[in-house]
VOZA-798320 format. One record per atom (N, C-alpha, C): residue number from 0; residue in three letters; atom name; x, y, z; chain. Coordinates in nm, 4 decimals, decimal comma. Layout:
REM VOZA-798320
n | res | atom | u | v | w | chain
NUM | ALA | CA | X | Y | Z | A
...
END
This chain:
REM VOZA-798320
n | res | atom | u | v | w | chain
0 | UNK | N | -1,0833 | 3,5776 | -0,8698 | A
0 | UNK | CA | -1,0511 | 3,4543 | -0,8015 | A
0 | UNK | C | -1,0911 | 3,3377 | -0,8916 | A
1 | UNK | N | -1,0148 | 3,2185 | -0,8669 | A
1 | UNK | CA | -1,0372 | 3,1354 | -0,9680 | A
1 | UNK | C | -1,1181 | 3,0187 | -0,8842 | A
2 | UNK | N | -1,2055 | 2,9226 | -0,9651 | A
2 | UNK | CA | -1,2645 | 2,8255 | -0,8966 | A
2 | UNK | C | -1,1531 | 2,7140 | -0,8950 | A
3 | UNK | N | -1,1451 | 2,6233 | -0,7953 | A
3 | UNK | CA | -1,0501 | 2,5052 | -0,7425 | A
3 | UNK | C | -1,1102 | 2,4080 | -0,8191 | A
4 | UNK | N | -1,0149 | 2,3987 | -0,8672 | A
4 | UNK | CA | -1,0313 | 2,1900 | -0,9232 | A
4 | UNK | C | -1,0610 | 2,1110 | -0,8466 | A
5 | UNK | N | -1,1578 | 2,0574 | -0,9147 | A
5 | UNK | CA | -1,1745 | 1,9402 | -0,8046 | A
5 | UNK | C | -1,1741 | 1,8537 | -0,8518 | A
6 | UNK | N | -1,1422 | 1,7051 | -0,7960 | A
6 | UNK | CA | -1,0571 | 1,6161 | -0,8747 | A
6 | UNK | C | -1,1006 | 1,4818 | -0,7981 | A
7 | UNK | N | -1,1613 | 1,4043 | -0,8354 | A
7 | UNK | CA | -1,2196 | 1,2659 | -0,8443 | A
7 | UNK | C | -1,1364 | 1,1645 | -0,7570 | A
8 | UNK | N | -1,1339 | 1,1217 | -0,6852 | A
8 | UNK | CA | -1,0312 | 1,0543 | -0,6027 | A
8 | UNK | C | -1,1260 | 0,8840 | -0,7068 | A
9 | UNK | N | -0,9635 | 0,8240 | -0,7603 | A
9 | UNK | CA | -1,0022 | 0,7186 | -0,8426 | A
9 | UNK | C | -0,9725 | 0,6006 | -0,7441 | A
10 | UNK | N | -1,0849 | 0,5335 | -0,7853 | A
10 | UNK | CA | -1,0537 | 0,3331 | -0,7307 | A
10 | UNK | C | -1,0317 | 0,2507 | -0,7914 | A
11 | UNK | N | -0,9834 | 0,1678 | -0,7124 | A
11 | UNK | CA | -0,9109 | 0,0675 | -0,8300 | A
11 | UNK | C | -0,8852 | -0,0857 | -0,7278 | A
12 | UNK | N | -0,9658 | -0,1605 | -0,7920 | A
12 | UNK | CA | -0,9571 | -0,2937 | -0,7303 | A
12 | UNK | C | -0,8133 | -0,3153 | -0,6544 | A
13 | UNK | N | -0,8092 | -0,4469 | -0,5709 | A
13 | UNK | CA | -0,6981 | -0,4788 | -0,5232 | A
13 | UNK | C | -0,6274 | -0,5707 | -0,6237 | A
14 | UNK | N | -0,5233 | -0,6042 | -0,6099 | A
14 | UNK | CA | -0,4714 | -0,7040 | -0,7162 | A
14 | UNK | C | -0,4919 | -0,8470 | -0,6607 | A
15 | UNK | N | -0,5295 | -0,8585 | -0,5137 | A
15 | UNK | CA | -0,6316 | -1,0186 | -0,4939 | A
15 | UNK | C | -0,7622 | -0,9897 | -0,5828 | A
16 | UNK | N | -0,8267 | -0,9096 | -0,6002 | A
16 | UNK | CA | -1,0028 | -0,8797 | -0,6537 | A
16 | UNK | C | -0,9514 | -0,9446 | -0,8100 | A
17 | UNK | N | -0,8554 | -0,9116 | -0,8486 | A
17 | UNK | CA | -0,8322 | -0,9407 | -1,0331 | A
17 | UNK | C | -0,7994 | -1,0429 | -0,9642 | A
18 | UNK | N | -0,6965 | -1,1439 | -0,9202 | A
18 | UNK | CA | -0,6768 | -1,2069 | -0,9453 | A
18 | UNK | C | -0,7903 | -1,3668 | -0,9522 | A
19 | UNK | N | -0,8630 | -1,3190 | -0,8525 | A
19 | UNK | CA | -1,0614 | -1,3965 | -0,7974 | A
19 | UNK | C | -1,1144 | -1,3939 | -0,9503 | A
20 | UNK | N | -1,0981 | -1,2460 | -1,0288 | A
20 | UNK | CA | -1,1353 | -1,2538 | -1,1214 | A
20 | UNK | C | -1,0818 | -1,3281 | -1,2215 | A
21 | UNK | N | -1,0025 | -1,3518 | -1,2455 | A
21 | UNK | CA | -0,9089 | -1,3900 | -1,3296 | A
21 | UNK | C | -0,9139 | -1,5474 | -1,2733 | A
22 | UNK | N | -0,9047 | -1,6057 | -1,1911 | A
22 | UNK | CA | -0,9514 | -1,7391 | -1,1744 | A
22 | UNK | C | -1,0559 | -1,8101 | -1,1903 | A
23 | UNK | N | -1,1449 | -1,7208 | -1,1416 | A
23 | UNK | CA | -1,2659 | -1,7819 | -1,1639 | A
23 | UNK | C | -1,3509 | -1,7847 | -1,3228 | A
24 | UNK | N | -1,2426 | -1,6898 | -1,4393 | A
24 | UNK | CA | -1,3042 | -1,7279 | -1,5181 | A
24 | UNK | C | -1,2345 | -1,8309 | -1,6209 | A
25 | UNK | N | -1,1064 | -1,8126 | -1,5459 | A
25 | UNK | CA | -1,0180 | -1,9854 | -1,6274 | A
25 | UNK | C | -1,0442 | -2,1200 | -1,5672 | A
26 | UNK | N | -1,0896 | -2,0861 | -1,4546 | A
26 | UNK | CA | -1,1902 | -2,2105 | -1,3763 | A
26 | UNK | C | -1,3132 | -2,2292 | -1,4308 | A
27 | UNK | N | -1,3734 | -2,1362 | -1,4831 | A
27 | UNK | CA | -1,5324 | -2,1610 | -1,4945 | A
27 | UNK | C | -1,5453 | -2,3143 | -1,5975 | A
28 | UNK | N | -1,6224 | -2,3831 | -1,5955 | A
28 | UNK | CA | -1,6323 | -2,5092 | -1,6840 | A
28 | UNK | C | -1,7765 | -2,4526 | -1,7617 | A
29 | UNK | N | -1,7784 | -2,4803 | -1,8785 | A
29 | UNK | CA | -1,8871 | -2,4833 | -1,9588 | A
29 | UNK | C | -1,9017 | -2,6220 | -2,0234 | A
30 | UNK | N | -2,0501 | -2,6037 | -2,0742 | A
30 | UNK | CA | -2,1303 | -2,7386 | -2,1323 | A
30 | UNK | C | -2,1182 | -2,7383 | -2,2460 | A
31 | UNK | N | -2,1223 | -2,6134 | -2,3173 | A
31 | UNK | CA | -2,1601 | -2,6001 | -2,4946 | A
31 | UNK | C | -2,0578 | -2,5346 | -2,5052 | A
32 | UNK | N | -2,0411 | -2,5097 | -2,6595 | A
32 | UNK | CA | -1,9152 | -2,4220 | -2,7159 | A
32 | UNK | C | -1,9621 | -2,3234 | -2,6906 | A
33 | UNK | N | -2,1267 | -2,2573 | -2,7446 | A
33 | UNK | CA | -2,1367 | -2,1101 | -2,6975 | A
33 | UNK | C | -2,1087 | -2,0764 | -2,5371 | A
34 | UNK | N | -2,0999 | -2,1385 | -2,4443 | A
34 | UNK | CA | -2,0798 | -2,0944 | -2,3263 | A
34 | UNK | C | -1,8914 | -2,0843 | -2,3253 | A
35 | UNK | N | -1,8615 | -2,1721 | -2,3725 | A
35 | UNK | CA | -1,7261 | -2,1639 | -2,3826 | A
35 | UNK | C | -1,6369 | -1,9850 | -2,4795 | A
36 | UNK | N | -1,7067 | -1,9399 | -2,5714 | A
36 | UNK | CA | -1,6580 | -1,8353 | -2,6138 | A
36 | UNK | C | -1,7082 | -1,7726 | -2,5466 | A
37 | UNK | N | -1,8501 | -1,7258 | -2,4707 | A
37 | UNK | CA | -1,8496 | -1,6158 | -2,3683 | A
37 | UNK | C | -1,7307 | -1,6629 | -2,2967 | A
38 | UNK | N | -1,6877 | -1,7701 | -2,2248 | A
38 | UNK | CA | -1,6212 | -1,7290 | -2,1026 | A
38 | UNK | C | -1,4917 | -1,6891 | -2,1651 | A
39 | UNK | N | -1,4440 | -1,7005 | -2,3050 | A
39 | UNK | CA | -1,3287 | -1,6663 | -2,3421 | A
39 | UNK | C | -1,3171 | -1,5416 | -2,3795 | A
40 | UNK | N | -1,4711 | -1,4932 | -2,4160 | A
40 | UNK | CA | -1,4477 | -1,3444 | -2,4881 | A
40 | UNK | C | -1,4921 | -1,2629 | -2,3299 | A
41 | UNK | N | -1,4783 | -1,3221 | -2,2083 | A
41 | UNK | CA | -1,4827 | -1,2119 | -2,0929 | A
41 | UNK | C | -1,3378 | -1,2211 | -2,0305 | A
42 | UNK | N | -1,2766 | -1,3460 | -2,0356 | A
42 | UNK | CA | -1,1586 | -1,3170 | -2,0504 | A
42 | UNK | C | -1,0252 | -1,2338 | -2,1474 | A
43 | UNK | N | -1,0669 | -1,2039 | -2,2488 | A
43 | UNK | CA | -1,0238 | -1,0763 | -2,2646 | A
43 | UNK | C | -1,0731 | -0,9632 | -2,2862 | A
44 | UNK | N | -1,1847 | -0,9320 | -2,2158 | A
44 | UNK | CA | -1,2477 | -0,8228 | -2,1860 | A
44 | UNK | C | -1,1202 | -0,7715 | -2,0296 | A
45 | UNK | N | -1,1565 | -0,8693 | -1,9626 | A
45 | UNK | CA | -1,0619 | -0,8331 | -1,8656 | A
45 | UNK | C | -0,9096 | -0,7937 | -1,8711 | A
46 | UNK | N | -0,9012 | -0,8959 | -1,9346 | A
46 | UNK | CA | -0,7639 | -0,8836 | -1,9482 | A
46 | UNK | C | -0,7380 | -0,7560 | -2,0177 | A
47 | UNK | N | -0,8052 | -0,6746 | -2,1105 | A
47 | UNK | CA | -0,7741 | -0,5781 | -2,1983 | A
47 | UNK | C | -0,7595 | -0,4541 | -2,0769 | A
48 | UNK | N | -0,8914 | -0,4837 | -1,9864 | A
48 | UNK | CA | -0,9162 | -0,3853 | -1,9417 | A
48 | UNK | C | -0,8086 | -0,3701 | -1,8186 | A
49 | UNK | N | -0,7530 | -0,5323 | -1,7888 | A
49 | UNK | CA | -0,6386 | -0,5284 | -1,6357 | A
49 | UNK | C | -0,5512 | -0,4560 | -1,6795 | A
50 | UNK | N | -0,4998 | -0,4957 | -1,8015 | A
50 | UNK | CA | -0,3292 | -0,4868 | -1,8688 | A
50 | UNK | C | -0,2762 | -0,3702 | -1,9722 | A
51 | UNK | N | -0,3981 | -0,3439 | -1,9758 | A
51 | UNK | CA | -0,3835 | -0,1755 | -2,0906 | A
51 | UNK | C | -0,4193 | -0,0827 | -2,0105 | A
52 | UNK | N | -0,5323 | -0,0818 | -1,9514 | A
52 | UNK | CA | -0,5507 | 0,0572 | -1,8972 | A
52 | UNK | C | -0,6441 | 0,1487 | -1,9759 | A
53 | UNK | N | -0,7333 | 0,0486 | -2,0809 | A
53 | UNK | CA | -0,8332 | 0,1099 | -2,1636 | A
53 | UNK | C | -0,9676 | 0,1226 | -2,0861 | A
54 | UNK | N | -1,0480 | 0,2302 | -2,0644 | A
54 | UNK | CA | -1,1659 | 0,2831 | -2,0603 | A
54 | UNK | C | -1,2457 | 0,1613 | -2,0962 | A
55 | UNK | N | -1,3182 | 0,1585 | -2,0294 | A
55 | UNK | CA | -1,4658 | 0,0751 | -1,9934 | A
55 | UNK | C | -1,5610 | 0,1188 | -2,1519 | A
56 | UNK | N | -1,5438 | 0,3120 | -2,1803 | A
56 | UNK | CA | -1,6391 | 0,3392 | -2,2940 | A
56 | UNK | C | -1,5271 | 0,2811 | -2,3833 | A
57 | UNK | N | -1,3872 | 0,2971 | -2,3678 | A
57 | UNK | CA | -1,3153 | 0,2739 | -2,5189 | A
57 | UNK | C | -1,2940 | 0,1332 | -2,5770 | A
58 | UNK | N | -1,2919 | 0,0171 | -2,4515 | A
58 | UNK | CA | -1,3098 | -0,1105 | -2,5098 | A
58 | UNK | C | -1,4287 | -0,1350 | -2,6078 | A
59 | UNK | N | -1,5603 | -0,0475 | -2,5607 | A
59 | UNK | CA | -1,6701 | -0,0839 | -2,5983 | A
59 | UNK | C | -1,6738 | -0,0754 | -2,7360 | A
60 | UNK | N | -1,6003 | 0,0530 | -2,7513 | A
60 | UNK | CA | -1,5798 | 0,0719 | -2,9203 | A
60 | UNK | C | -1,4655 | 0,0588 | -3,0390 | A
61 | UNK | N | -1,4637 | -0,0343 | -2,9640 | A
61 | UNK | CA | -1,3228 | -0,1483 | -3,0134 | A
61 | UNK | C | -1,4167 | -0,2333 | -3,1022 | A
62 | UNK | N | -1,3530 | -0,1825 | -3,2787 | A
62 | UNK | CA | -1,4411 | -0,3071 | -3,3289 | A
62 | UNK | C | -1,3557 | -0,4385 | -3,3961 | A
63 | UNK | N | -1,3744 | -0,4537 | -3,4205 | A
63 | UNK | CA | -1,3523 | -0,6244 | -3,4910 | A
63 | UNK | C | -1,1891 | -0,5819 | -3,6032 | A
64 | UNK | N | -1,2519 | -0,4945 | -3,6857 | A
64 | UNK | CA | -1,1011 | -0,4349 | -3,7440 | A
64 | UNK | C | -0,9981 | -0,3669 | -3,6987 | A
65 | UNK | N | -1,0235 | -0,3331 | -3,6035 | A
65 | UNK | CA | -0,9428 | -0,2696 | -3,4966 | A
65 | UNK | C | -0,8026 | -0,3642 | -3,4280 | A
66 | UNK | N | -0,8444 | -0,5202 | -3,3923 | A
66 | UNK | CA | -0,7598 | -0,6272 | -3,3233 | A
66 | UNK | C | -0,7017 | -0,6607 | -3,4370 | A
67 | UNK | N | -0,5820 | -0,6934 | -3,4037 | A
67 | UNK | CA | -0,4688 | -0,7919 | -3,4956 | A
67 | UNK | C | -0,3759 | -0,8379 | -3,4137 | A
68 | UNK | N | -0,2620 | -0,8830 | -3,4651 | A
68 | UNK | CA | -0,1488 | -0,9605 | -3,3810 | A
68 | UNK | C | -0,1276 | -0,8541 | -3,2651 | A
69 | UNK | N | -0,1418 | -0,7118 | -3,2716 | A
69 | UNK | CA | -0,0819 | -0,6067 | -3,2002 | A
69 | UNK | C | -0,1751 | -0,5387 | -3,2198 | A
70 | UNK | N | -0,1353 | -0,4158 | -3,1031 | A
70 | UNK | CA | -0,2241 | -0,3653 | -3,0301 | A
70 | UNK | C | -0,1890 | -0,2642 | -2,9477 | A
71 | UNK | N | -0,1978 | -0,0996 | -3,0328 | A
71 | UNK | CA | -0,1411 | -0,0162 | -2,9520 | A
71 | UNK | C | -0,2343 | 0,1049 | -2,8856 | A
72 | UNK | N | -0,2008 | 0,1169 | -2,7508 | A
72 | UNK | CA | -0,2979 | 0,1922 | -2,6953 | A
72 | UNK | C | -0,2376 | 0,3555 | -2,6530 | A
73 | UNK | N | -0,2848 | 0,4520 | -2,7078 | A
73 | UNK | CA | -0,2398 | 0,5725 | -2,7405 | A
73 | UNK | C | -0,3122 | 0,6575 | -2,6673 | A
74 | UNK | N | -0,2539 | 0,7442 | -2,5807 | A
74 | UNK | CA | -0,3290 | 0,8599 | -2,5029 | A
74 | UNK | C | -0,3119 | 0,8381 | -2,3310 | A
75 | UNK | N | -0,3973 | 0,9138 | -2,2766 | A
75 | UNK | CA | -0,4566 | 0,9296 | -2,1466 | A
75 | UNK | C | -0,3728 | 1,0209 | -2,1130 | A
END
């Protein structure tokens, strides 16, 4: 007899939850420039992560030579 798969029932925000997200960080106002590139470099954290469909571990190891004009995401 074989053992049954068992299989992860996945979640996944609503598309109001991104969009809260997604406002509130093109809304956010900053004071300094460094506050200004965090809020830009979490905006495409998100965005990478809304619109590709890349892993939470695989963004992480996304390095610097990796980005260019394009951007292809391979697998799953």
């Amino acid at each position: 007899m074989f053992a049954r798969e068992v299989r992860k029932k996945i979640e996944a925000l609503e598309d109001a939850d991104v969009n809260k997200m997604f406002k509130y960080l093109k809304d956010l106002e900053t004071d300094t420039n460094r506050q200004e590139v965090i809020r830009l470099r979490n905006l495409v954290i998100l965005q990478l992560l809304v619109y590709t469909g890349v892993r939470v571990g695989e963004l992480v190891n996304i390095k610097i030579d990796d980005i260019g004009e394009q951007m292809q995401i391979i697998g799953k």
